[in-house]
N, C-alpha and C positions, 0 to 999 in steps of 0.2 A: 713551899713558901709560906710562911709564919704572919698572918694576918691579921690574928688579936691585938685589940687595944688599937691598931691603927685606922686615922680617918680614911674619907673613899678618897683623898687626894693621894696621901699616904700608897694607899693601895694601889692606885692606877698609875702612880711613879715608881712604885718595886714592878710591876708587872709590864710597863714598856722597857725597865730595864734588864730583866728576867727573857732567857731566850726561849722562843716561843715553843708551846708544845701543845698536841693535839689531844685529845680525848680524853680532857681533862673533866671532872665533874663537883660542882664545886657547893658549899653549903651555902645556908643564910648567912654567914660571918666569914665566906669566901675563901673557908679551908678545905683543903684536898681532900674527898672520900671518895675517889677513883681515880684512877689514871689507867689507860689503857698504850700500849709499848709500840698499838699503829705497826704491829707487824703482822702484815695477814698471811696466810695460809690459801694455798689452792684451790684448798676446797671452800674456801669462802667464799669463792664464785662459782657462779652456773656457768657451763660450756656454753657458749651461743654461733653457733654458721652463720657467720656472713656471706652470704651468695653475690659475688659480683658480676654482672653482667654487664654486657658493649653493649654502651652506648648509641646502638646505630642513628637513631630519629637525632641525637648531638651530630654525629659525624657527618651527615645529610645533609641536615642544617647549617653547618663549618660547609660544607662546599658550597650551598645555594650562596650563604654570606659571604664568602672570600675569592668566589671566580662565578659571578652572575652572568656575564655576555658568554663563557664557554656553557654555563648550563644550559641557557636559553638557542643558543648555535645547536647545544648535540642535541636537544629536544625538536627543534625545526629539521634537522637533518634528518632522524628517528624518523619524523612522520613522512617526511620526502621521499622515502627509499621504503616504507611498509605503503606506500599509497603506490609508487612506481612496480612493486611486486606483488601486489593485488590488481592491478593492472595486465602486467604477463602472465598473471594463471587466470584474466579473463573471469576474475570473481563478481559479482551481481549481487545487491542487497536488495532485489524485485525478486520477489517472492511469486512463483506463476502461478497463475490462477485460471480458474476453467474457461474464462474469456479470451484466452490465449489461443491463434487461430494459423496456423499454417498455408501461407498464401501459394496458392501453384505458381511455380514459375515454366507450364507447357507453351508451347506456340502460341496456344488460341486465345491464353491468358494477355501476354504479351502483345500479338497483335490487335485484342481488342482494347488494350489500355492506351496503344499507341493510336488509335481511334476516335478515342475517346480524348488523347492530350491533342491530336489535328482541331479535333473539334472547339475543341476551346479556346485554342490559338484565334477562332475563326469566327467565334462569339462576340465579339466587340462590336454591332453593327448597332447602329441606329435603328433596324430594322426589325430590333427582336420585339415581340412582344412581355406582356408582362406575364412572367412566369412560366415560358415559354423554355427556357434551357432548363439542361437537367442538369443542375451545378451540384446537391451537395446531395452524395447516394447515404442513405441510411439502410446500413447490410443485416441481414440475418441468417444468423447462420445455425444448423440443426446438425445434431451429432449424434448418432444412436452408439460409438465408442468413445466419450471422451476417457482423457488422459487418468481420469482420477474417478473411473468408475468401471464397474466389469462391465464388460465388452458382450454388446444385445442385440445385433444386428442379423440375426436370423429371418430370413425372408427377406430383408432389407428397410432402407427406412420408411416406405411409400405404403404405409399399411391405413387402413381407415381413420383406426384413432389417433396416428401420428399426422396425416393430411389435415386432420380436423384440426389436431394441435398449432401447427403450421397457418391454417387461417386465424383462429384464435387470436396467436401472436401478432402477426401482422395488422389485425384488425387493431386492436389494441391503437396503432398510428393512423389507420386509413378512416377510421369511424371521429380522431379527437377532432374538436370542432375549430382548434389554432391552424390542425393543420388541412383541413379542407377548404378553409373559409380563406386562410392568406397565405399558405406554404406549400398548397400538394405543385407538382407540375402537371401545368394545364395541356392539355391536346385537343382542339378544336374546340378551348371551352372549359373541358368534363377532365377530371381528378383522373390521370394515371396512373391509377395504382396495384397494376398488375402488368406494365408492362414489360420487366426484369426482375420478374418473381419468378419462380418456380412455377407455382400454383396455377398460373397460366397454363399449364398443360393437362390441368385436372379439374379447375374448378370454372365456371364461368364469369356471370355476374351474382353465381346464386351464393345464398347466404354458405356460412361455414357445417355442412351439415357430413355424414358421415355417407362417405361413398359407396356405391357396390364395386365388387372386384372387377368387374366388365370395365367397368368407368376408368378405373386405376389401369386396368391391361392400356387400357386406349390411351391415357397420359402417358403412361412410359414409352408407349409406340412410337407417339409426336416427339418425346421426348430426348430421341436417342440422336445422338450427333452433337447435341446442346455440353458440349461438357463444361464448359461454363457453371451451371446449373448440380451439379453433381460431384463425388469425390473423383480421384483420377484413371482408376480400373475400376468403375460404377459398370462399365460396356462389357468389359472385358468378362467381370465375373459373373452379371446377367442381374444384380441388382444395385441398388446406390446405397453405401452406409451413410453418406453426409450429404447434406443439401446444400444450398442458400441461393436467398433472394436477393435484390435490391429493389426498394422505394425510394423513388429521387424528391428532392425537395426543389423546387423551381424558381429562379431567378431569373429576371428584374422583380425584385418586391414590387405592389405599389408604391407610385410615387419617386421611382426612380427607372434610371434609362441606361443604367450599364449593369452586368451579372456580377454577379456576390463573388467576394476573394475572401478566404482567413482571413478574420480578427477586422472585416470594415463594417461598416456601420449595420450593415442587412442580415451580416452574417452575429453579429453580437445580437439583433434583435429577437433573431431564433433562437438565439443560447438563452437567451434571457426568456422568452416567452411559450415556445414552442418546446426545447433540451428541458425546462426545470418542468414542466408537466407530463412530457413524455417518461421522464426518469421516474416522480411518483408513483406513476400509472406499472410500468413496468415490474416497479419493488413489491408494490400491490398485488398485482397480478399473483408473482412468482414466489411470495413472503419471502422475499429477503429482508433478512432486518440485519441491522449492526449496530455500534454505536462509536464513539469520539475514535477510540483504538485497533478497530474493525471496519473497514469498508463495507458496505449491503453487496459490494464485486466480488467478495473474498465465497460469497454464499452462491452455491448451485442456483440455476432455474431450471425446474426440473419440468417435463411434463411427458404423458405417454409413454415412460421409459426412455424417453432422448433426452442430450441435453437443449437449451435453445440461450442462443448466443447473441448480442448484436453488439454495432458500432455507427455512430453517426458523430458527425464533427461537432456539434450541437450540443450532443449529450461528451464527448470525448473534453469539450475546454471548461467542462462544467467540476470531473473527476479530479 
């Protein structure tokens, strides 16, 4: 197109009527000095893969958005039927731990807990004095095999420095000053606190000192029949792997006139005053430590090569 001598109205009236064309390049005076014919070649282009991939997170999406009451039905259903079959294979997310204690269920067990439950049917008097029942036992219990350690029961558990151990322990509740002064249970008076122990058949009133073997023959002597006090073939095989004691804590508190039940007022005083200083004392003793993700229960108390165990209602609504 021939653009000399013409003005730009000229020129921009030939060139809307002019059919259009590309890859034109044009001078200062708007004449043709290239034109390109805009027909490419193959190789004018780079090969490029497009990779296309499903969508899945869209298709997901598309069902949460277009059927909301079925997704939320098969997601409640889902969990109804994995919770109903964790249930029949009896699955547990309690984690056991060395304070885990296998209760006997022999005659003498048996009969003396049905003893024990007359009795407290029978506690309701007006009669009782203050701290007079033995309402709430705080048990200890001694393992020369537990579950989660080699098995050291040679000779058995009654040996010097495990008897020693065993007072030790106990001492630990019989010497704090909560529980002497407003919690042991009283007998005529005076802190019972050996009168469902073991220790009873080895130690006197003397302090926790390390016995001779004479002393020990003569406890296990007094001691045979009590199986209460011992594991369950302790007789049979001629020494005892496992112990335990109980020290009872004794109700009516002062200031009241009926015996302590879970969770009333007497029994929350203990937990509160008595449980949160026995618990210190105890982690002390035994360096348990733990922290937020860790229980100080998940840690061994080790002592003498046994382990030593307890449970008290006090310390148990405290966990």
């Amino acid at each position: 197109m021939a653009t000399a001598g013409l003005t730009y109205d000229e020129v921009m009236a030939q060139s809307a009527q002019a059919k259009p064309q590309q890859g034109l390049v044009l001078d200062e005076a708007f004449d043709v000095i290239h034109q390109d014919d805009d027909k490419s070649e193959e190789e004018d282009f780079e090969d490029i893969e497009v990779e296309i991939k499903d969508d899945y997170v869209g298709r997901c999406t598309s069902v949460f958005v277009q059927y909301p009451r079925r997704v939320v039905v098969s997601i409640l259903l889902i969990t109804v039927l994995a919770m109903y079959a964790t249930y029949l294979d009896n699955f547990s997310i309690t984690v056991p731990s060395p304070y885990d204690w296998e209760c006997p269920d022999d005659e003498y067990t048996l009969l003396r807990d049905a003893m024990m439950s007359a009795e407290d049917e029978a506690d309701e008097s007006k009669a009782l004095t203050t701290r007079g029942d033995a309402t709430f036992p705080f048990y200890y219990f001694y393992d020369s095999e537990p579950w989660n350690r080699d098995a050291n029961c040679d000779g058995g558990i009654f040996t010097p420095q495990r008897l020693r151990a065993m007072c030790l322990a106990e001492e630990i509740l019989t010497s704090n000053k909560e529980y002497q002064e407003d919690y042991c249970l009283l007998v005529n008076g005076t802190c019972a606190t050996r009168s469902a122990s073991v220790l009873q058949f080895f130690y006197d009133d003397a302090p926790c000192s390390l016995l001779d073997q004479a002393r020990i023959d003569q406890g296990w002597a007094a001691l045979q029949g009590n199986v209460f006090f011992v594991d369950k073939h302790a007789f049979q095989r001629g020494y005892a792997c496992k112990a335990r004691s109980i020290i009872y804590l004794g109700t009516p508190l002062t200031g009241y006139d009926e015996t302590s039940k879970i969770g009333d007022d007497q029994a929350l005083e203990m937990q509160e005053k008595l449980g949160s200083v026995m618990e210190q004392a105890l982690w002390r003793s035994y360096d348990m430590e733990g922290h937020t993700l860790n229980s100080k229960y998940n840690q061994a108390a080790r002592s003498s090569g046994m382990s030593v165990l307890w449970f008290a209602q006090p310390l148990a609504q405290r966990e």
